[in-house]
C-alpha positions as protocol buffer text, in pm:
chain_id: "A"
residue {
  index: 1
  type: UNK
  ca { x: 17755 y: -10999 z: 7514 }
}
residue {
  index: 2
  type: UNK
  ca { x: 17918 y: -10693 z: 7425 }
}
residue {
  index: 3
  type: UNK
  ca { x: 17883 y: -10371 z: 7206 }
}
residue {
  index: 4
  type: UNK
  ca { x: 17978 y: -10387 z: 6880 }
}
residue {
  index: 5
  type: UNK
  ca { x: 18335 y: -10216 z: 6815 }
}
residue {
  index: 6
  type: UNK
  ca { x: 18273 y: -10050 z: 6512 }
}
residue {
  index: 7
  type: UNK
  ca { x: 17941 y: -9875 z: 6342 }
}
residue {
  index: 8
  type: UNK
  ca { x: 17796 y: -10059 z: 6054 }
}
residue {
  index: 9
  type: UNK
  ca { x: 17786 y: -9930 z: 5702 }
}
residue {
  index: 10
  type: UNK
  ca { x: 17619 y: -10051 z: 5415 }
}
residue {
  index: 11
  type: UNK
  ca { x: 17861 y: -10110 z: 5148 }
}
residue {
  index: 12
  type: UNK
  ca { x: 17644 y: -9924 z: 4904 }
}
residue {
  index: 13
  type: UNK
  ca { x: 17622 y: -9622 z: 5141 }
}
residue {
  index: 14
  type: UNK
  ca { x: 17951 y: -9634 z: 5303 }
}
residue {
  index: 15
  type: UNK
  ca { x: 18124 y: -9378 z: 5047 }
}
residue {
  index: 16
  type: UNK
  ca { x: 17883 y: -9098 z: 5172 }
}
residue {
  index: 17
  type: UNK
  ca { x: 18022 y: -8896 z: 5380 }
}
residue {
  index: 18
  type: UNK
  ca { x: 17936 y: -8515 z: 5448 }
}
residue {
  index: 19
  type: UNK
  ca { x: 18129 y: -8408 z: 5795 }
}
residue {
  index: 20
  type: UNK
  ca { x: 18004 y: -8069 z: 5891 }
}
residue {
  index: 21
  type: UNK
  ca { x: 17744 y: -7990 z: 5599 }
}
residue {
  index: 22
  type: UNK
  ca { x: 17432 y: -8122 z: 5674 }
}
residue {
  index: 23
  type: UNK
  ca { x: 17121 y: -7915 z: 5862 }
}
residue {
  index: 24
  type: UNK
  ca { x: 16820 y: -8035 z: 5945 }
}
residue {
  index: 25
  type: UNK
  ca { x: 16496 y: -7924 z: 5755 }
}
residue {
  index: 26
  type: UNK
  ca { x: 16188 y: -7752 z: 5884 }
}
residue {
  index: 27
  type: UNK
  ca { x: 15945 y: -8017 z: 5808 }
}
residue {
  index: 28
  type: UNK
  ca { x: 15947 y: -8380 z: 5702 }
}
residue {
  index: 29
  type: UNK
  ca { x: 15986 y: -8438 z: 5335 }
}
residue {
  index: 30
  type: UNK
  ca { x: 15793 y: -8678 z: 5091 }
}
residue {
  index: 31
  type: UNK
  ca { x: 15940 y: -8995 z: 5012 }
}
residue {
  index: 32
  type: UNK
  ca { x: 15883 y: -9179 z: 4673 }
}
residue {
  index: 33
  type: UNK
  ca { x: 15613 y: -9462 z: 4648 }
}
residue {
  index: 34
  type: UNK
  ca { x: 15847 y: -9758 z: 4662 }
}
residue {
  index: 35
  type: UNK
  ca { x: 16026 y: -9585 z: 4983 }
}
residue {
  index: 36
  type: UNK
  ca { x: 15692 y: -9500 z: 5192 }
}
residue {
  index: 37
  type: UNK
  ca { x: 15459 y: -9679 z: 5037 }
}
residue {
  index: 38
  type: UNK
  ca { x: 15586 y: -10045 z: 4963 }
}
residue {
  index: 39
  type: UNK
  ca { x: 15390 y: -10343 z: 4901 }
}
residue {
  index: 40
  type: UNK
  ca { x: 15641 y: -10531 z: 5116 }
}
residue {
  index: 41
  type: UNK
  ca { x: 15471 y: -10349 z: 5436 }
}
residue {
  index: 42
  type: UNK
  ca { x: 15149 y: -10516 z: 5347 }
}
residue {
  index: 43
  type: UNK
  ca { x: 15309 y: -10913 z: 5358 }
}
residue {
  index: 44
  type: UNK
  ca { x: 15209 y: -10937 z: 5720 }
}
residue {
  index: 45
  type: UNK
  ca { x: 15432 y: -11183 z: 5993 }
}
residue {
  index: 46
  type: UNK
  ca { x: 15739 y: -11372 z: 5863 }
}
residue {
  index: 47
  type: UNK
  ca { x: 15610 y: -11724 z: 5860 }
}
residue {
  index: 48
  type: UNK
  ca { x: 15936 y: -11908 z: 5940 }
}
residue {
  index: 49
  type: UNK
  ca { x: 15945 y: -11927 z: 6321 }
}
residue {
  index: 50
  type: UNK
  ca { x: 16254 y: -12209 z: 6356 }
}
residue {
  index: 51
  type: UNK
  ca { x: 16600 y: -12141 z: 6256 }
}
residue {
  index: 52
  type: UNK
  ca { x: 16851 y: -12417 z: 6428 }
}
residue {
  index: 53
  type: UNK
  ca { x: 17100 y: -12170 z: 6522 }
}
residue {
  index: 54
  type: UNK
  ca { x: 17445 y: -12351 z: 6527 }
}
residue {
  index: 55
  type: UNK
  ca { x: 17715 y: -12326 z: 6785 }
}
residue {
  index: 56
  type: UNK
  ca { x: 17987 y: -12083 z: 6832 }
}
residue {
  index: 57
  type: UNK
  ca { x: 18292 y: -12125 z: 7055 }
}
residue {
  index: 58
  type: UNK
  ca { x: 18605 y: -11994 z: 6938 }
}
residue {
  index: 59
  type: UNK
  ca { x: 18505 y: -11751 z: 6676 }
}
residue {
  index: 60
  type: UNK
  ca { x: 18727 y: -11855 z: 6407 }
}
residue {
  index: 61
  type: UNK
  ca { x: 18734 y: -11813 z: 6047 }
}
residue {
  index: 62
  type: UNK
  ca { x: 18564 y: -12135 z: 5946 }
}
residue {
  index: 63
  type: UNK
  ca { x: 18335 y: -12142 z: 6246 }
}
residue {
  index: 64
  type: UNK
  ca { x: 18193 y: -11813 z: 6166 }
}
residue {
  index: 65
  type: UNK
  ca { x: 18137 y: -11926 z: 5802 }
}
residue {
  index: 66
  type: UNK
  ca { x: 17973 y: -12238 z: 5886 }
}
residue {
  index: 67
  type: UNK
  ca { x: 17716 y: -12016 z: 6148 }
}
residue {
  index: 68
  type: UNK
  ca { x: 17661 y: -11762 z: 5875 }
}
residue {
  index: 69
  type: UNK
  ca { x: 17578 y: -12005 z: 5608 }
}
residue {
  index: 70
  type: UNK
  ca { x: 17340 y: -12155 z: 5813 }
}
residue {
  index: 71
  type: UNK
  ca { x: 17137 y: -11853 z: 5933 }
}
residue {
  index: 72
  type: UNK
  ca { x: 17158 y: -11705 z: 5580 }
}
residue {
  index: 73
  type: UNK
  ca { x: 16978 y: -12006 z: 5465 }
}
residue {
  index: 74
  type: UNK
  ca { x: 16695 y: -11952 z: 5737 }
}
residue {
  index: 75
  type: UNK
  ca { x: 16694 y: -11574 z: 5633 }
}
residue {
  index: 76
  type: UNK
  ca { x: 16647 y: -11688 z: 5299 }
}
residue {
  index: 77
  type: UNK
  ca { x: 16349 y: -11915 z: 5392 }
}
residue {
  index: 78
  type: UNK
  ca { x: 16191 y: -11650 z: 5575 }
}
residue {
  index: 79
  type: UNK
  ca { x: 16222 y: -11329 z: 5320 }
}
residue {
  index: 80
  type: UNK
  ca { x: 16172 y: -11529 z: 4998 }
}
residue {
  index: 81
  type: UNK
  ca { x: 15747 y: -11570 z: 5017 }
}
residue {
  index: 82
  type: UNK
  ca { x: 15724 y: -11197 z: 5188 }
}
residue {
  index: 83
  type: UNK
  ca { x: 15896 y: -11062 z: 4855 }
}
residue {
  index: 84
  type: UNK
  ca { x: 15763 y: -11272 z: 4595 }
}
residue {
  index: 85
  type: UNK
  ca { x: 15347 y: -11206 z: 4758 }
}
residue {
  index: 86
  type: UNK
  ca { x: 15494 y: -10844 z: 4723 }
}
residue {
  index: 87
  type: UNK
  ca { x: 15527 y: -10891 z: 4330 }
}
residue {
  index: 88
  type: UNK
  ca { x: 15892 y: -10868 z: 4383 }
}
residue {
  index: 89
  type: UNK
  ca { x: 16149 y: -11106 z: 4205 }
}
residue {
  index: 90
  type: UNK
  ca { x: 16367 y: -11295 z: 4505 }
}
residue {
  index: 91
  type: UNK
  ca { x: 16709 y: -11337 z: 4465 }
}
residue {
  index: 92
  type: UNK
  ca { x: 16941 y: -11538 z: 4711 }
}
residue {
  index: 93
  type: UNK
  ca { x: 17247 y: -11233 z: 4846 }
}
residue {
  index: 94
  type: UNK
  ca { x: 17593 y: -11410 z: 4818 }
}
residue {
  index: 95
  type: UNK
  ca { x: 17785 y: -11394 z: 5114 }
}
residue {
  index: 96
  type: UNK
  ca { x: 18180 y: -11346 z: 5134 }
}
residue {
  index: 97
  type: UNK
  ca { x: 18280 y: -11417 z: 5469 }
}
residue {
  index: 98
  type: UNK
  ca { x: 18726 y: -11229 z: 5485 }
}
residue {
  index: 99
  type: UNK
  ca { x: 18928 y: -11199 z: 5812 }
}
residue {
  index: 100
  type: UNK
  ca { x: 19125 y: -10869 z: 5697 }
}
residue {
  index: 101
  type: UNK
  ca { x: 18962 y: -10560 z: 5536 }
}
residue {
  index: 102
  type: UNK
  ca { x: 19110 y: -10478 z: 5155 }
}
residue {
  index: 103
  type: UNK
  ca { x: 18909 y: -10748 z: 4999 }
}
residue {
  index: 104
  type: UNK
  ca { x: 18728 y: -10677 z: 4714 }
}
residue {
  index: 105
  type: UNK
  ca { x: 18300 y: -10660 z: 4722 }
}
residue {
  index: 106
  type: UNK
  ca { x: 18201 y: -10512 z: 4406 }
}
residue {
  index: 107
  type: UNK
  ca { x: 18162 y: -10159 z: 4564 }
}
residue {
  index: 108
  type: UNK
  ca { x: 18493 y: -10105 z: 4562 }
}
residue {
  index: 109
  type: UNK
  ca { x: 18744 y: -10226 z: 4875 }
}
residue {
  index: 110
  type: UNK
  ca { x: 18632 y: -10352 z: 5226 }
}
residue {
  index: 111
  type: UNK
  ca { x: 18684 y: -10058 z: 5469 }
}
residue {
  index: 112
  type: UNK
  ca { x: 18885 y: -10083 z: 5757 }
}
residue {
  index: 113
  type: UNK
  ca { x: 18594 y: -9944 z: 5961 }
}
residue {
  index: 114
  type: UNK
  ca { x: 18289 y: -10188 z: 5910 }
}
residue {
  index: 115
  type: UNK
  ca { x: 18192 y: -10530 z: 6083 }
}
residue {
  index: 116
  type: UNK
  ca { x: 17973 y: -10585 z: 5739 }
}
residue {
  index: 117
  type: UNK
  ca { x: 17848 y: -10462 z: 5424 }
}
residue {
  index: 118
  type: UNK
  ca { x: 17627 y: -10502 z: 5131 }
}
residue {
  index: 119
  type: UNK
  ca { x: 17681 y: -10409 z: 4817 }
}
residue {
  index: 120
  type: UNK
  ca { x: 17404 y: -10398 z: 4617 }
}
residue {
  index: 121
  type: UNK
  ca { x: 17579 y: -10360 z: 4256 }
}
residue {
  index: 122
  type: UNK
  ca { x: 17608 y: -10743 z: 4324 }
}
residue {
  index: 123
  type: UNK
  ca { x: 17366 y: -10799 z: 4567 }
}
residue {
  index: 124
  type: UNK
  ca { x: 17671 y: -10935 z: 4820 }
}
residue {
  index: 125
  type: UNK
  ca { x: 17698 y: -10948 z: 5206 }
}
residue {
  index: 126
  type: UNK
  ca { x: 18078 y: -10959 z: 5264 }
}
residue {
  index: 127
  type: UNK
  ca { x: 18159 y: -11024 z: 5631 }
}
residue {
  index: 128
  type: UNK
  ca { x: 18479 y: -10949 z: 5829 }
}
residue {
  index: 129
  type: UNK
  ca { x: 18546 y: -11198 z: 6193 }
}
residue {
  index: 130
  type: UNK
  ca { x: 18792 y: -10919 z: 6314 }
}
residue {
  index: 131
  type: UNK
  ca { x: 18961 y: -11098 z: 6635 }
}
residue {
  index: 132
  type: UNK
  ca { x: 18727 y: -10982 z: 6870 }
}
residue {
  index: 133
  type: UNK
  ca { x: 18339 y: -11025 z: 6679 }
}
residue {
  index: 134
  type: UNK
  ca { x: 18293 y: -11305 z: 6877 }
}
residue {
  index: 135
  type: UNK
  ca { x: 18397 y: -11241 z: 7306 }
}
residue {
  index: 136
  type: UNK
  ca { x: 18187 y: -11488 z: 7465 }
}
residue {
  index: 137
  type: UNK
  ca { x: 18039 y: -11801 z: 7341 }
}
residue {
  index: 138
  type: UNK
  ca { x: 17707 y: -11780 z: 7172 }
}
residue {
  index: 139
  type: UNK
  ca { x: 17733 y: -11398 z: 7118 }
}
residue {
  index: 140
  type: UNK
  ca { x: 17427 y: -11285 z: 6921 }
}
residue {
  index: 141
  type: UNK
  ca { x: 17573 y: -11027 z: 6744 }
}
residue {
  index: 142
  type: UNK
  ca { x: 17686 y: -11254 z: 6435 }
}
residue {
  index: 143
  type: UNK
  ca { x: 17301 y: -11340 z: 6331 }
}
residue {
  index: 144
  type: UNK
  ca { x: 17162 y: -10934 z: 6427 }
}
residue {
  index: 145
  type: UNK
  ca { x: 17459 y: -10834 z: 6200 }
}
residue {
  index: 146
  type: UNK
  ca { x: 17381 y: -11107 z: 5896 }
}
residue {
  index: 147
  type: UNK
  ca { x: 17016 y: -11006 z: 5938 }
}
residue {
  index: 148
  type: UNK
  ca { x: 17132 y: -10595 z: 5923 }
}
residue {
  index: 149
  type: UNK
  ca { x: 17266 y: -10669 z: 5624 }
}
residue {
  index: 150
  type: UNK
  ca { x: 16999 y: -10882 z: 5475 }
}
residue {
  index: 151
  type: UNK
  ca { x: 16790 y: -10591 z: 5534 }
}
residue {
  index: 152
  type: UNK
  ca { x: 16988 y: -10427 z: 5260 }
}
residue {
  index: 153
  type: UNK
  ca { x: 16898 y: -10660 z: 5022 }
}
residue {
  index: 154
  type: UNK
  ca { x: 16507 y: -10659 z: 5103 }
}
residue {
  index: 155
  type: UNK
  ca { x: 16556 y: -10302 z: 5034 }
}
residue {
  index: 156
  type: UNK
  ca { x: 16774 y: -10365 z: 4716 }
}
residue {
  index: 157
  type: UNK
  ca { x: 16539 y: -10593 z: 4558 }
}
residue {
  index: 158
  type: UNK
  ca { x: 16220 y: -10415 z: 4651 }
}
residue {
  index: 159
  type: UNK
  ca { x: 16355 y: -10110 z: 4454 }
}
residue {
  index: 160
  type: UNK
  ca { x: 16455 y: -9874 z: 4742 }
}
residue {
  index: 161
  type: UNK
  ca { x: 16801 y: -9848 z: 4643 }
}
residue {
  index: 162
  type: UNK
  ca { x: 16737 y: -9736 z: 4288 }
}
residue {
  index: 163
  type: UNK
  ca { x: 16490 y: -9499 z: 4500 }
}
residue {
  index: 164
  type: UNK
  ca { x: 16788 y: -9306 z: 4696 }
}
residue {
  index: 165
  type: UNK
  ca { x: 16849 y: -8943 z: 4603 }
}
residue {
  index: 166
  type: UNK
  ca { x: 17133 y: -8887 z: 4459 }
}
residue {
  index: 167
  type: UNK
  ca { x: 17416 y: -8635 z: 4597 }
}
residue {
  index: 168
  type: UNK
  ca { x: 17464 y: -8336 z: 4377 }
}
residue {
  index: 169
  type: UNK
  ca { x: 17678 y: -8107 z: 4604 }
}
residue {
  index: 170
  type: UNK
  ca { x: 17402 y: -7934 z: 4757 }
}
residue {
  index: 171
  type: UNK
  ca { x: 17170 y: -8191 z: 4922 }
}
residue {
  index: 172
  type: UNK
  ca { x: 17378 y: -8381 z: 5168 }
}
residue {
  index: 173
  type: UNK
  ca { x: 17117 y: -8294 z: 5449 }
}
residue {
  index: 174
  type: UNK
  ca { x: 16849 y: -8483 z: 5214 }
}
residue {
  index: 175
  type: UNK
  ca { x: 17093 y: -8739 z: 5150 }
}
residue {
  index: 176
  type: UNK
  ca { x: 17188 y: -8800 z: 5519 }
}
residue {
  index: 177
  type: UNK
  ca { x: 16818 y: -8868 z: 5598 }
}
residue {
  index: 178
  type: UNK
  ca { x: 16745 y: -9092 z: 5345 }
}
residue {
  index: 179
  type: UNK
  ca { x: 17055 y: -9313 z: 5437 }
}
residue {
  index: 180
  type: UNK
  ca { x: 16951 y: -9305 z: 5796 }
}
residue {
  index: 181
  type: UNK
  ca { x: 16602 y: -9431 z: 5747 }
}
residue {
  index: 182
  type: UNK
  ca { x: 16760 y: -9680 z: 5498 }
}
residue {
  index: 183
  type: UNK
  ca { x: 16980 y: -9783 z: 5821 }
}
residue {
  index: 184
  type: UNK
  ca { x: 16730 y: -9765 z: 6047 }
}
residue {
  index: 185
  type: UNK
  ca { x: 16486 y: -9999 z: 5855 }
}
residue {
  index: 186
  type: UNK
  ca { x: 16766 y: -10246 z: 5807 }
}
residue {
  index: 187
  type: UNK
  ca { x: 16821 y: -10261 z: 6181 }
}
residue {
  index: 188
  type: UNK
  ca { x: 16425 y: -10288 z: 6231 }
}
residue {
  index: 189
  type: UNK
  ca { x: 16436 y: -10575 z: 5964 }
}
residue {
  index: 190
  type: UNK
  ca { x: 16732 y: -10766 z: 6134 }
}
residue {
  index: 191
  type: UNK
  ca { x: 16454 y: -10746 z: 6471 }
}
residue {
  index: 192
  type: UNK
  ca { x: 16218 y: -10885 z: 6247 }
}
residue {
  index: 193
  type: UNK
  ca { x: 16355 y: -11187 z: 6177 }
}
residue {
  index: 194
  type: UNK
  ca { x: 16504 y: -11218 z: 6513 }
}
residue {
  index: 195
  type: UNK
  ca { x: 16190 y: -11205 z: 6670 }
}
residue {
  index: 196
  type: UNK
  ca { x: 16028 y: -11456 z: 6455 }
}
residue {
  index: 197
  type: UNK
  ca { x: 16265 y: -11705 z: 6558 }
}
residue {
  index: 198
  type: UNK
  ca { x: 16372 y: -11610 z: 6870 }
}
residue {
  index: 199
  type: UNK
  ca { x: 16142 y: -11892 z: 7071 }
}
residue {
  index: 200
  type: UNK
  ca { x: 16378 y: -12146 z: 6863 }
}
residue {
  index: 201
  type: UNK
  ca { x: 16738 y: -12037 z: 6926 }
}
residue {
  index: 202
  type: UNK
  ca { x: 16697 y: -12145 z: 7308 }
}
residue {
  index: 203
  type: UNK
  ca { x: 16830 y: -11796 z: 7432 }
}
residue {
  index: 204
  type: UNK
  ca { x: 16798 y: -11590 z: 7708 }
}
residue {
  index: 205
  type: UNK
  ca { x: 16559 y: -11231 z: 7670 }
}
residue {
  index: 206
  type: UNK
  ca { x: 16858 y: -11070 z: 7785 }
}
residue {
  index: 207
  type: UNK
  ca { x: 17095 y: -11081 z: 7518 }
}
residue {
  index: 208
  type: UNK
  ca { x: 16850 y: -10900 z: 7247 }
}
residue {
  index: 209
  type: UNK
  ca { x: 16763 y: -10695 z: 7563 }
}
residue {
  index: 210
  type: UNK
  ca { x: 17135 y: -10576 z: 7518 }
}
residue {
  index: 211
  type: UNK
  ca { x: 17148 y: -10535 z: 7181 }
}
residue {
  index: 212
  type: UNK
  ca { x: 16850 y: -10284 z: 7191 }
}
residue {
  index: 213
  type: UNK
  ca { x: 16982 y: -10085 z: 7546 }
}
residue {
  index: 214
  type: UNK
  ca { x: 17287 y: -10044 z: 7368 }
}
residue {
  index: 215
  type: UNK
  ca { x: 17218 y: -9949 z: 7031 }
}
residue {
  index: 216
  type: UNK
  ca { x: 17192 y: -10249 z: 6840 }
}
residue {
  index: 217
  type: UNK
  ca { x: 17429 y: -10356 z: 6542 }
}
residue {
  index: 218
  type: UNK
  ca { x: 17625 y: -9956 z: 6546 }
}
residue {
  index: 219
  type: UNK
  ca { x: 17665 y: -9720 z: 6757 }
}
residue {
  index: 220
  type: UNK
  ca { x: 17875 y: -9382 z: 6705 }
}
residue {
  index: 221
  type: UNK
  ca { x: 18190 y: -9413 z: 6676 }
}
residue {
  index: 222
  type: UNK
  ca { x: 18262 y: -9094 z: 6873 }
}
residue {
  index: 223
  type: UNK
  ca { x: 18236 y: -9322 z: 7179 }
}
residue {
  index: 224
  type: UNK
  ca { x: 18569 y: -9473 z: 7028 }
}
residue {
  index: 225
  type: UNK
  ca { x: 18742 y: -9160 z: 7007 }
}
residue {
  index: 226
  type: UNK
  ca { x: 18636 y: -9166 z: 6604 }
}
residue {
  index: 227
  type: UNK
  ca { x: 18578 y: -8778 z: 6549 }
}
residue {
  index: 228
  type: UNK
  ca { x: 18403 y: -8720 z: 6222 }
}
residue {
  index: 229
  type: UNK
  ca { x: 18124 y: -8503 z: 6276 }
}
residue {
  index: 230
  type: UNK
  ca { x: 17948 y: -8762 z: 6435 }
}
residue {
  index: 231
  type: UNK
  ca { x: 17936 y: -8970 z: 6178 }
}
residue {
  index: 232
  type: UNK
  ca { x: 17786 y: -9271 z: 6334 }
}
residue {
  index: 233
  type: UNK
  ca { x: 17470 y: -9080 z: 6411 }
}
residue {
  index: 234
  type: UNK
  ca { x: 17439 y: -8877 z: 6070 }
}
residue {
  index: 235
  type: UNK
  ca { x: 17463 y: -9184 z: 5872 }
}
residue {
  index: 236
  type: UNK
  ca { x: 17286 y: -9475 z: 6107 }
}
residue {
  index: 237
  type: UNK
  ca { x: 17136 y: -9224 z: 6388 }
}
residue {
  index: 238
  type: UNK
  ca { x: 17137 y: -9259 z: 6734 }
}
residue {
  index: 239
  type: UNK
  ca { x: 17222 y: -9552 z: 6981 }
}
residue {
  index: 240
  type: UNK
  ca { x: 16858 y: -9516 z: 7151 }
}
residue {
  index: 241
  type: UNK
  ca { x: 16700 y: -9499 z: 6782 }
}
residue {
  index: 242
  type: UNK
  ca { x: 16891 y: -9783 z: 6611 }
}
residue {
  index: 243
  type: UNK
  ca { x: 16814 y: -10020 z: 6946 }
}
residue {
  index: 244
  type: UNK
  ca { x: 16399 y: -9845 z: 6919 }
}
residue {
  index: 245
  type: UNK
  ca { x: 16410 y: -9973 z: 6589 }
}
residue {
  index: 246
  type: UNK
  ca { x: 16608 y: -10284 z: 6637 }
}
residue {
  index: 247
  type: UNK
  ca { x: 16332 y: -10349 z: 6935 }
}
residue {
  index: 248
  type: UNK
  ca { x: 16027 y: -10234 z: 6716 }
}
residue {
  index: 249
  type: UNK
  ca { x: 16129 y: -10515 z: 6415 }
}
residue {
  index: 250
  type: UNK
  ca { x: 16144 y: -10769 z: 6684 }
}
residue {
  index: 251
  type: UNK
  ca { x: 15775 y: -10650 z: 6817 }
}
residue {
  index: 252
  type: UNK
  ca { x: 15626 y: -10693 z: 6518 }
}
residue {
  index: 253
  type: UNK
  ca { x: 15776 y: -10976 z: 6335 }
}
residue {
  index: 254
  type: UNK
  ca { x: 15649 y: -10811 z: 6023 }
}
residue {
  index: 255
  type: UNK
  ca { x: 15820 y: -10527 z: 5755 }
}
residue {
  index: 256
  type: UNK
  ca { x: 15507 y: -10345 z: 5818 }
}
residue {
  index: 257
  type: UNK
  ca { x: 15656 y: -10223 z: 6179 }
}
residue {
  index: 258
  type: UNK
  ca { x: 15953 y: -10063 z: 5979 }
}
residue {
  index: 259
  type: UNK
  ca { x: 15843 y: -9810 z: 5784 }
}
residue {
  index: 260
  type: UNK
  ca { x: 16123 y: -9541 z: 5867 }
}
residue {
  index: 261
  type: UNK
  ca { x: 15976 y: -9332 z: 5589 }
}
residue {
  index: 262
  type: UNK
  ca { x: 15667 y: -9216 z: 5772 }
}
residue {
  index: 263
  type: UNK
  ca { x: 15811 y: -9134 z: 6088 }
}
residue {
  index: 264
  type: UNK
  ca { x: 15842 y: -8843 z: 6224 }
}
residue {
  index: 265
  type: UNK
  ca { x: 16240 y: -8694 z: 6240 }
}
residue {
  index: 266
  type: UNK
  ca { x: 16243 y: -8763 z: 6615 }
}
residue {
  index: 267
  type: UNK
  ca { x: 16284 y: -9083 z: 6569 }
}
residue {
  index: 268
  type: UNK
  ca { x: 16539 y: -9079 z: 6273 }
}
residue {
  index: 269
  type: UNK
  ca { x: 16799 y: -8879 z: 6370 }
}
């Protein structure tokens, strides 16, 4: 296992970018309904619990596909009832699966700086298998990506999206927050479903035990010699709070462990 090279950005958040203007408020602010108070929280336990998790040697274009076709179709299976007992309408993501950035997503061009993204103007996951996303057979990091992303579209279809504030020049502190308790509940989502199926992908504790020591799906890209006002932590938070997250989904099995909007800023930033 390794640590993923680059920070993940949701393709619908990626364009945000305030380096150097946001300060943190006083006291926690009030979230809208949908955000804090969503009837997704109250579905209980995905009922899956099997996903035949395919093989991965050589981490090649078609290889990768195949993998993430498979899991998306056991992420589907799993999400579907949980949104639809939430009065939500399910919709299956597409997934574009490209081997150079530049590609087009529907929220605008890939970036050169993202392992994944969703947009959700066409509620897509596109997918980049840079040379090095898979460096050891079996590497775990393809499904906790696929399942970050996925995340994205739970919150896209359960209204959070439409939900965001808006930046008018003025806010980006608000702004930042949102999007990193939008991140963080996609990462806590992603342990969700991992942890539901984890007793059927034959794997070893220690491999998710990585993922969460070492700050899950993104860490901040400082560590890479990336300087932009920290911009891995403003927009996704810290490597200890993506992996707490990451770590509580996987607990809990269940959206109601990942309400990011009623936690306190400790464990958002």
């Amino acid at each position: 296992m390794r640590i993923p090279r680059l920070a993940l950005m949701a393709g619908a958040l990626a364009t945000v970018l305030f380096a150097g203007t946001a300060h943190a408020a006083t006291s926690a602010p009030a979230y809208k309904p949908v955000l804090a108070k969503s009837p997704i929280y109250k579905t209980g336990k995905l009922g899956l619990g099997t996903c035949e998790e395919p093989k991965v040697q050589s981490g090649s274009l078609d290889e990768v596909r195949s993998y993430l076709d498979v899991v998306l179709d056991c992420l589907n299976a799993a999400w579907e009832p949980k949104v639809k007992k939430a009065g939500f309408a399910f919709a299956k993501p597409a997934l574009q699966v490209i081997d150079k950035p530049g590609a087009a997503t529907g929220c605008g061009k890939y970036p050169a700086d993202a392992q994944a993204i969703y947009c959700s103007l066409n509620k897509k996951i596109t997918f980049l298998v840079s040379p090095n996303v898979v460096e050891e057979p079996g590497d775990l990091i393809l499904m906790a990506v696929l399942a970050h992303e996925y995340g994205h579209h739970i919150q896209q279809l359960t209204g959070m999206f439409k939900a965001r504030t808006t930046y008018n020049g003025k806010n980006a502190a608000r702004v930042l927050d949102e999007t990193r308790r939008l991140e963080l509940q996609a990462e806590c989502l992603s342990g969700v479903f991992m942890g539901n199926v984890w007793h059927s992908l034959n794997r070893r504790q220690g491999e998710f035990d990585y993922l969460v020591k070492h700050g899950g799906t993104g860490f901040d890209l400082s560590v890479i010699g990336v300087k932009v006002e920290n911009w891995g932590e403003k927009t996704h938070g810290s490597a200890a709070n993506i992996g707490r997250w990451l770590k509580r989904g996987f607990d809990t099995e269940s959206a109601g462990g990942c309400n990011t909007w009623k936690a306190p800023k400790s464990q958002v930033s």
